[in-house]
C-alpha positions in Angstrom: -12.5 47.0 -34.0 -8.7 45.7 -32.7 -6.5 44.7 -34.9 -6.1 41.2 -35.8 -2.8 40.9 -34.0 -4.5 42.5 -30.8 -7.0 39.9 -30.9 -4.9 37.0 -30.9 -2.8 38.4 -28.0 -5.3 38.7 -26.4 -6.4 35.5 -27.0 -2.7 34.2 -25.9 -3.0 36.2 -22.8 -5.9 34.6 -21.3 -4.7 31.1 -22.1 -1.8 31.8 -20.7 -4.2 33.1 -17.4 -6.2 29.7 -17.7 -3.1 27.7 -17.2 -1.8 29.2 -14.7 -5.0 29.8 -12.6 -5.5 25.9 -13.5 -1.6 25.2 -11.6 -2.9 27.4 -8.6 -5.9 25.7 -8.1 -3.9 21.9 -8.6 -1.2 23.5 -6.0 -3.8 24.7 -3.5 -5.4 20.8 -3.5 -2.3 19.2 -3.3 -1.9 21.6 0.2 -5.1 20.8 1.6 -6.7 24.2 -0.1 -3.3 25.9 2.0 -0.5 27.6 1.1 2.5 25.5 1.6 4.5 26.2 5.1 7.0 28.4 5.3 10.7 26.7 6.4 12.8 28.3 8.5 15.7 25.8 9.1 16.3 25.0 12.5 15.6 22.4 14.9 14.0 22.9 19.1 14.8 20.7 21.7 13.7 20.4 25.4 15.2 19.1 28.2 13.3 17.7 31.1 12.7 14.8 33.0 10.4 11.4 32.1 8.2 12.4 35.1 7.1 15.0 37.4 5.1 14.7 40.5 1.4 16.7 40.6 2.0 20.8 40.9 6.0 20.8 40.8 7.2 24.1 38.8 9.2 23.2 36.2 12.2 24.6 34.4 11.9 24.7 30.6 15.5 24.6 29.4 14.9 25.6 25.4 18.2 24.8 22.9 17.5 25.9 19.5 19.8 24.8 17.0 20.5 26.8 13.6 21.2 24.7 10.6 23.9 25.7 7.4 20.4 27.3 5.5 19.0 29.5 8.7 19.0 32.9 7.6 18.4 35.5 10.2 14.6 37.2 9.8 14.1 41.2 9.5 12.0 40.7 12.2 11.9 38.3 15.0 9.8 35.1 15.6 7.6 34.4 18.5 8.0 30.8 20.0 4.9 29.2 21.3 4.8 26.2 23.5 1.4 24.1 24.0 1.2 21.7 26.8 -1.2 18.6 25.6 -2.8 16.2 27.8 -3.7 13.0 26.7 -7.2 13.9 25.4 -5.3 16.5 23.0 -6.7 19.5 24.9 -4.2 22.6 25.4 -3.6 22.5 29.4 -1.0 25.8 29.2 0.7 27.8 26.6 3.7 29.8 27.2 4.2 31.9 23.9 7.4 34.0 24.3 10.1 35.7 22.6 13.5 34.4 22.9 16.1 36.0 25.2 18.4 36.8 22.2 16.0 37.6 19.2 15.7 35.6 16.5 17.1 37.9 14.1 20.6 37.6 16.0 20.8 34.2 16.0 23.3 32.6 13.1 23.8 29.6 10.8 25.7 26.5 13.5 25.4 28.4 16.7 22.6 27.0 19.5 21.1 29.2 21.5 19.6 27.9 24.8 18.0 29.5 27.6 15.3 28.4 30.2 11.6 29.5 32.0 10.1 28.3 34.4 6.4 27.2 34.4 4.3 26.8 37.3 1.1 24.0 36.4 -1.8 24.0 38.3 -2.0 21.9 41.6 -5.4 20.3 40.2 -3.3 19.8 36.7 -3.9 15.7 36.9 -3.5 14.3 33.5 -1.6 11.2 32.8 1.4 12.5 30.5 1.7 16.0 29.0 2.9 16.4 25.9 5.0 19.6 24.6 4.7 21.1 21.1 7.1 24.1 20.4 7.8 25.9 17.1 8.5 29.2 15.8 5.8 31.7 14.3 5.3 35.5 13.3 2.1 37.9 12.0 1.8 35.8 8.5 1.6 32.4 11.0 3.2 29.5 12.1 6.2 28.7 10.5 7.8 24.7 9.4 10.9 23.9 11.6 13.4 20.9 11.4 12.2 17.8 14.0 14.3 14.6 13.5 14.9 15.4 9.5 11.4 16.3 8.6 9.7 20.0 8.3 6.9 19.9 11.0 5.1 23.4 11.6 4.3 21.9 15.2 6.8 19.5 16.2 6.3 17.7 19.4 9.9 17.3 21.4 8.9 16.1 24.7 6.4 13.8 26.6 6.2 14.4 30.4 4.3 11.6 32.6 3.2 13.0 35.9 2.9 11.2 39.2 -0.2 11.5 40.7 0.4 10.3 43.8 3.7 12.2 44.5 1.9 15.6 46.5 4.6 16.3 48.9 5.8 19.7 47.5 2.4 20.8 47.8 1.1 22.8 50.9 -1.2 21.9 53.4 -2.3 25.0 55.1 -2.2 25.3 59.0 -3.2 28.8 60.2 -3.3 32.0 58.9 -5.5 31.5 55.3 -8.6 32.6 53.7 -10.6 30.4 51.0 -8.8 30.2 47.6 -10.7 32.7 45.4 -10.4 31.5 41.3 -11.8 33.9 38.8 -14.3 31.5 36.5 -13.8 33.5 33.3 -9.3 33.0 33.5 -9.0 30.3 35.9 -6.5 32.3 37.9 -6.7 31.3 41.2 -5.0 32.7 45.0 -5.2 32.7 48.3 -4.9 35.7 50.6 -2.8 35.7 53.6 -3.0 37.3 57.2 -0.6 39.3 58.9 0.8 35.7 59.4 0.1 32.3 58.1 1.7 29.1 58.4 2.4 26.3 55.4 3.2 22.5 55.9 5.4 20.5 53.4 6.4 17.0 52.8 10.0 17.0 53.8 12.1 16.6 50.9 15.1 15.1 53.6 17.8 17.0 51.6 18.5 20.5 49.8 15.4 22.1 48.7 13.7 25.1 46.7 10.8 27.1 48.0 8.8 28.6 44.8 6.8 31.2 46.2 4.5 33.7 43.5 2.5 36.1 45.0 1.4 39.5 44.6 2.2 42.4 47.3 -0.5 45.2 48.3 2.1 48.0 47.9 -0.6 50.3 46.6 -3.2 49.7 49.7 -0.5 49.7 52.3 1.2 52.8 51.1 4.5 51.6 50.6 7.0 48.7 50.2 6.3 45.6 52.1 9.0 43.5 53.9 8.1 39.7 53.7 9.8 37.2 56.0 9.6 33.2 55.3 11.3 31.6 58.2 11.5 27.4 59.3 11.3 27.3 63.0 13.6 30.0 64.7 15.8 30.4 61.1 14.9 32.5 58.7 15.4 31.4 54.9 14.2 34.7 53.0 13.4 38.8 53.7 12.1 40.5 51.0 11.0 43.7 50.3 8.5 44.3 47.4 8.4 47.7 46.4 5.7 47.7 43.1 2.7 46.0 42.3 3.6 43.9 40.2 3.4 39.8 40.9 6.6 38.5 41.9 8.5 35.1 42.1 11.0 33.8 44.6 12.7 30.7 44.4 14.5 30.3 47.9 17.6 27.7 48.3 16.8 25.8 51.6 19.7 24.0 53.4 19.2 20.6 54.2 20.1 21.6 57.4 16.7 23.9 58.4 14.6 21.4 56.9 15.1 19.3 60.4 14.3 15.5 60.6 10.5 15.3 61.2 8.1 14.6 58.2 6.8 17.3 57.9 8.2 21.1 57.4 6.2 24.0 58.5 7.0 27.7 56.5 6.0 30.4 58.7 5.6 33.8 55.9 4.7 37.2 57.7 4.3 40.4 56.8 5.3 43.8 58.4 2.3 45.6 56.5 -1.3 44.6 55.6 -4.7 46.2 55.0 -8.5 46.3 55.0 -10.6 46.8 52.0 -13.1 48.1 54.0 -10.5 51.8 55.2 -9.6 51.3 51.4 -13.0 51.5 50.0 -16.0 52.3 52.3 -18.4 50.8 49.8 -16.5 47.3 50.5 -18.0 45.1 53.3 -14.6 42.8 53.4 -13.1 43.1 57.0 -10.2 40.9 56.4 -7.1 41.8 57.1 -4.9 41.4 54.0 -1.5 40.7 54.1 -0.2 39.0 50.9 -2.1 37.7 47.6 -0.1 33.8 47.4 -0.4 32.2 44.1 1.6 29.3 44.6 3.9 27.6 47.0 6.1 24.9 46.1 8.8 22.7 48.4 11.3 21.2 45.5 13.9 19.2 46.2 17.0 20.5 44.6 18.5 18.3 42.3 21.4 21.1 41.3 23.2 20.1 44.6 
């Protein structure tokens, strides 16, 4: 048998376990059955316009500012960013690390950088909204928003113009069919040797987004690709891995001319057929580049 003195120990022991299983359980309600959010104090911001017409790439200038209680993690926080129509549906995401990690950043000194993001041309909704906060592997974590600890703060509505379609090209000569993977909803268009691209004209300094993917590995080599206006030429560039690439190309107001319109001639000084790359294949095209987006900006920088 235990001792008397064992017993009521023992006793003490779990009454002491009661209450404090009984305090878990209260706290866990009061939470929504969740453990409270952690805090990490500091406050996002984004800076972008009221509006944006229909496909425009847009630069995501991110200011994050450190408040007097921020203390620097071991290890560094993701950022994630959800784009949210109307409806509430998630239209893009663009998770990332920060250009100077997390752990370096210190109490009272913002850190800003910007990305660019590149929506959809058939991305139609009436406003997006943008939700961006900090997380790691244990979760999302609470961050400052106008004085309150929100673990998904929302810091910017976006209306876009439907009707506003002049940056987006209207294809002359030159294209295939736009091919979209169903499963991703990554979408492209192949090129020609040659192909030609019409834009609105913008009627003053302008940026040319072009991403696209070059067939370095089928061609054997680097690939030189020329984007001209008429007899000027804006861009050469020569790819040299297989990796997709952007170029954002500074048009003077100058090449743009006076007509409404603005044709981009892009060429290629290699290009390929899957069919001498794979004799199973039955695709005769010749391939020159792999576009996934063209854009005619106006530049509001000058």
């Amino acid at each position: 048998m235990l001792p008397r003195e064992a017993v009521r120990g023992a006793s003490r022991f779990r009454h002491l376990l009661w209450i404090s299983l009984l305090l878990t359980a209260v706290s866990a309600m009061a939470c929504g059955g969740e453990e409270p959010e952690r805090q990490v104090d500091v406050e996002p911001s984004l800076n972008l316009p009221e509006s944006t017409p229909v496909g425009q790439p847009l630069e995501l200038a991110y200011s994050w500012a450190p408040g007097p209680d921020f203390s620097p993690p071991s290890d560094d926080y993701h950022v994630f960013v959800h784009l949210i129509d109307q409806e509430g549906t998630i239209l893009l995401q663009d998770d990332h690390f920060p250009p100077l990690p997390t752990s370096q950043w210190s109490p009272g000194e913002e850190v800003s950088y910007s990305r660019w993001l590149y929506p959809p041309a058939d991305l139609r909704p009436d406003y997006i909204d943008f939700y961006v906060g900090l997380y790691d592997d244990d979760g999302r974590i609470a961050v400052k928003s106008e004085g309150e600890w929100n673990g998904r703060p929302s810091v910017h509505r976006l209306y876009v113009r439907a009707d506003d379609v002049a940056g987006l090209p209207v294809t002359f000569e030159g294209w295939f069919d736009e091919e979209i993977v169903a499963t991703t909803g990554d979408r492209w268009t192949w090129m020609e040797r040659k192909a030609v691209a019409a834009f609105g004209n913008p009627r003053g300094p302008a940026i040319l987004h072009l991403r696209a993917h070059s067939p370095v590995v089928e061609i054997g080599g680097p690939q030189i690709v020329r984007l001209s206006i008429g007899e000027v030429e804006i861009a050469s560039i020569e790819v040299t891995d297989q990796t997709s690439f952007e170029e954002r190309i500074e048009v003077p107001a100058e090449a743009l001319g006076d007509g409404d319109w603005v044709e981009v001639t892009i060429e290629v000084d290699k290009w390929f057929k899957p069919t001498e790359i794979d004799p199973a294949s039955s695709d005769t095209r010749e391939l020159g580049l792999q576009v996934f987006g063209l854009y005619l900006a106006p530049d509001t920088t000058r």
